[in-house]
KERONU-384936 format. One record per atom (N, C-alpha, C): residue in one letter; x, y, z. Coordinates in steps of 0.02 Angstrom, whole numbers, plus 50000, padded with zeros to 5 digits. Layout:
BEGIN
aXYZ;...
END
This chain:
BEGIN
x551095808256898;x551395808356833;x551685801456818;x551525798056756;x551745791856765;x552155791556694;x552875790656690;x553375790556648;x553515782456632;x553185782756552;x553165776356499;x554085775556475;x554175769756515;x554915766056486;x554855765756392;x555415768856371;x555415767656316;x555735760956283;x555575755456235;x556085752156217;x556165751556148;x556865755656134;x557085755456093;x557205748556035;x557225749055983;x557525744455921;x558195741255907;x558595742555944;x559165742155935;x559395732755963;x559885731155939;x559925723455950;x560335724456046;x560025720156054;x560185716556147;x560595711356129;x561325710256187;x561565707156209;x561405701456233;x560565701756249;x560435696756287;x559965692356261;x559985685256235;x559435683756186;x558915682756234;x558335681656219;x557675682156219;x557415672656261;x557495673256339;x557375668556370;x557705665256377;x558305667356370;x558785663456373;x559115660356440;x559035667456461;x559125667556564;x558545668256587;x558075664456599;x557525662556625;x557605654356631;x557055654156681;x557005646756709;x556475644356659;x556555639756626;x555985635456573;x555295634656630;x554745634956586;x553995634356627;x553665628056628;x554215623456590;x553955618356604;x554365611256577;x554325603756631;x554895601656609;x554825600156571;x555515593356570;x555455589756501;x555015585656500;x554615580956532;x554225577456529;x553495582556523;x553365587556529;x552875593556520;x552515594256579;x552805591356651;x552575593156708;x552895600656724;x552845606056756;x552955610756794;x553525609856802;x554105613756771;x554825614856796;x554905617056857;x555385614856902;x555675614956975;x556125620056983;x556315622757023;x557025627557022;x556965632156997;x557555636257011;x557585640956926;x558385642056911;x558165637456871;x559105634056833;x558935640456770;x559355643356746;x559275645156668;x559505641956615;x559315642556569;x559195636456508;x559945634056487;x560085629156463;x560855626156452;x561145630856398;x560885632856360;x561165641756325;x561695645256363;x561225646856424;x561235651056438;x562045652156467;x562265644756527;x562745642556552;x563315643156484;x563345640056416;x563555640956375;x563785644056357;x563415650056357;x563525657256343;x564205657356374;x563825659356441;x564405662156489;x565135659656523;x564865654956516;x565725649256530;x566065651056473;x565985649656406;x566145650756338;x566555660756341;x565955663356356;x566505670156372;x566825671956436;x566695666756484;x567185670656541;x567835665756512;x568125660856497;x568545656756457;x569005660556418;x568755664956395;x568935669656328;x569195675256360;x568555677756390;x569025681656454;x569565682256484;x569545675256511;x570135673256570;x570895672656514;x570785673356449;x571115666556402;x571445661056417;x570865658056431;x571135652256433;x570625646656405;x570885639556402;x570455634656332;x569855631856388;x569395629656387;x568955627656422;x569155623156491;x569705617556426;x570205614656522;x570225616656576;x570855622756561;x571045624156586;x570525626856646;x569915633256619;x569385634556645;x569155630956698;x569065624456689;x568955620956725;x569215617656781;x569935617056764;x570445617356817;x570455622856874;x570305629156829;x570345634456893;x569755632356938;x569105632356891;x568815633056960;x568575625756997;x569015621756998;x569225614557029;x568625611257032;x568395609556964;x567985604756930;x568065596156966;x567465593156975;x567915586456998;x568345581756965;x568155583256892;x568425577756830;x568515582956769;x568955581056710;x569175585156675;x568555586756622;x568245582856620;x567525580756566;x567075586656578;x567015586056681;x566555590356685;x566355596656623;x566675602056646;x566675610256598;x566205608756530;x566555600956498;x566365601356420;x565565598656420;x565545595256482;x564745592456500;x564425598156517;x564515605256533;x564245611356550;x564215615056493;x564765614456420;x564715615856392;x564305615456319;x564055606556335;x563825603456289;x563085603056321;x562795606456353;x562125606256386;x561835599756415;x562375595156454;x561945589456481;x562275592956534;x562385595356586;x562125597756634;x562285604956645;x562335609256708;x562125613856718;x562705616456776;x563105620056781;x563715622556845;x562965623056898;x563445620356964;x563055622257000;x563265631257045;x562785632657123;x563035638557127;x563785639457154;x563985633057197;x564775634857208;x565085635157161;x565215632657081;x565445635457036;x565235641756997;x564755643456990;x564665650656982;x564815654357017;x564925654357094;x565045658057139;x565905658357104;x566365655657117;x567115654357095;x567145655757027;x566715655156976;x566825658956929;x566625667456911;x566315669856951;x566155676356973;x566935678657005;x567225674957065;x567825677157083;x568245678957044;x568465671656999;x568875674156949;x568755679856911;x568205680256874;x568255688656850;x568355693356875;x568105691556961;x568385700856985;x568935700156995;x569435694656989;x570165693357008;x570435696456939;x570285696356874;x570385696056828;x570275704356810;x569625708956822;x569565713256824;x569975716956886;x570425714256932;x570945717056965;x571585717756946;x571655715756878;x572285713656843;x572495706856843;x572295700656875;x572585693756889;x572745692356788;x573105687556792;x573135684956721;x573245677556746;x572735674356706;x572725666856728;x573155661856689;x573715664856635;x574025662356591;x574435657656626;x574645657756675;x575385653656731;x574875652156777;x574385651156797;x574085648656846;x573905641956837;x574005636556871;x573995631056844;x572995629056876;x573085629656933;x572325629156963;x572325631857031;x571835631957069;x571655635757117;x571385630557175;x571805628757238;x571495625357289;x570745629657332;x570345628357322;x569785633257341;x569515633057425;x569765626957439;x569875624357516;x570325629857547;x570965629357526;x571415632957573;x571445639657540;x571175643157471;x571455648857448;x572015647657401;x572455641657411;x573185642357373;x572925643357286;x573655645757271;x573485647357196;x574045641357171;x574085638557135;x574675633457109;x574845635657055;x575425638457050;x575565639356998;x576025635456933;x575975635856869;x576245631256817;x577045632556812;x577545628656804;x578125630656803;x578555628456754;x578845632956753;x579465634456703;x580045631656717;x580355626056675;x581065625756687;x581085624156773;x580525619156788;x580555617156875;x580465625056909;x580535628656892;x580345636156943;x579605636656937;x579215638456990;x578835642656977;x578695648856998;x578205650256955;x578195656456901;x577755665156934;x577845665457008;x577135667957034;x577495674057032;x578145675757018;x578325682057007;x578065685356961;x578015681656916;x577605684256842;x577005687056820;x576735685656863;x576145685456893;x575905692856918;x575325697956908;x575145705456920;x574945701157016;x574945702457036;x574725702657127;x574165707957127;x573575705057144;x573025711057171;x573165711757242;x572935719457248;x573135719757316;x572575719257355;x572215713157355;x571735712057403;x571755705857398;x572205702057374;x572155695157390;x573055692457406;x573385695257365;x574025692757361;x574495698457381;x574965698657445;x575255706257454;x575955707257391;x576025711657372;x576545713557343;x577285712457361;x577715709157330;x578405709257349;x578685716857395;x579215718157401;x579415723257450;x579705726757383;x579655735157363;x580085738557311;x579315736857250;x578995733857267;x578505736157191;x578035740757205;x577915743957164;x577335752057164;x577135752357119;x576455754357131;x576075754757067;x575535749057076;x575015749057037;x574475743656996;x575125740456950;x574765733356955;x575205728956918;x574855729556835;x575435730156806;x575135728756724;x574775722856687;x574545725456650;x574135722156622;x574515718256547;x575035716756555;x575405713656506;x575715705456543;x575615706156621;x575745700856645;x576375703256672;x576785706756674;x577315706556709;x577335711556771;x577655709156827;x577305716556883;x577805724056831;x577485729356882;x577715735656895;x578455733756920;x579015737056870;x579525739556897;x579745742556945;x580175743256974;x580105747557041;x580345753557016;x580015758657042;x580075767857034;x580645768257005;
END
């Protein structure tokens, strides 16, 4: 019995070659790799940014870009993140989809793990901050999933 995939009419999320590797380069020899098209990177830096809220900089700060330019050179299609930055920007979202809020985070040492955070009035600010509990342990007296407004859980 052989069951025909239907495809519907309806508009996709996903444009049309967009995440595919080009078939051929720029000079019209045989494309190398399989980079997906400068769109495509665009795309997605552009909404994980939006995501994270935060301005493209900053974006770039987290995931410890070598120069500040870089991000907007990823953004402006002359070049392309490579995979250790996609890899770190994948993190951040599941950090983010754990509750993290990157609003007080100033940048991320990716060497040691440290998180640096931005500060207030010379303090900083990591109280403020939701703690996932698979990366950062919770103060002593908090319970609960941390909210999603940025401030932890009160204690009971």
């Amino acid at each position: 019995m052989v069951i025909a995939a239907s495809r519907e009419s309806r508009p996709t999320p996903i444009p049309a070659n967009q995440f595919t590797a080009p078939l051929v380069g720029a000079n019209g020899s045989a494309a190398k790799g399989h980079f997906a098209r400068f769109a495509a990177g665009k795309e997605v830096l552009s909404a994980t940014a939006q995501e994270l809220g935060v301005t493209p900089y900053h974006l770039g700060r987290l995931l410890g870009t070598p120069a500040s330019h870089t991000i907007y050179q990823w953004l402006g299609g002359q070049r392309r993140p490579g995979q250790m930055y996609l890899t770190r920007l994948s993190k951040l979202l599941l950090m983010r989809i754990e509750g993290w809020s990157f609003a007080r985070v100033r940048a991320i040492d990716w060497h040691t793990g440290e998180i640096i955070w931005k500060e207030i009035h010379g303090q900083p600010t990591e109280r403020d901050i939701p703690r996932s509990q698979w990366s950062v342990p919770k103060p002593k007296g908090q319970d609960g999933p941390p909210r999603s407004d940025g401030d932890p859980q009160p204690p009971g």
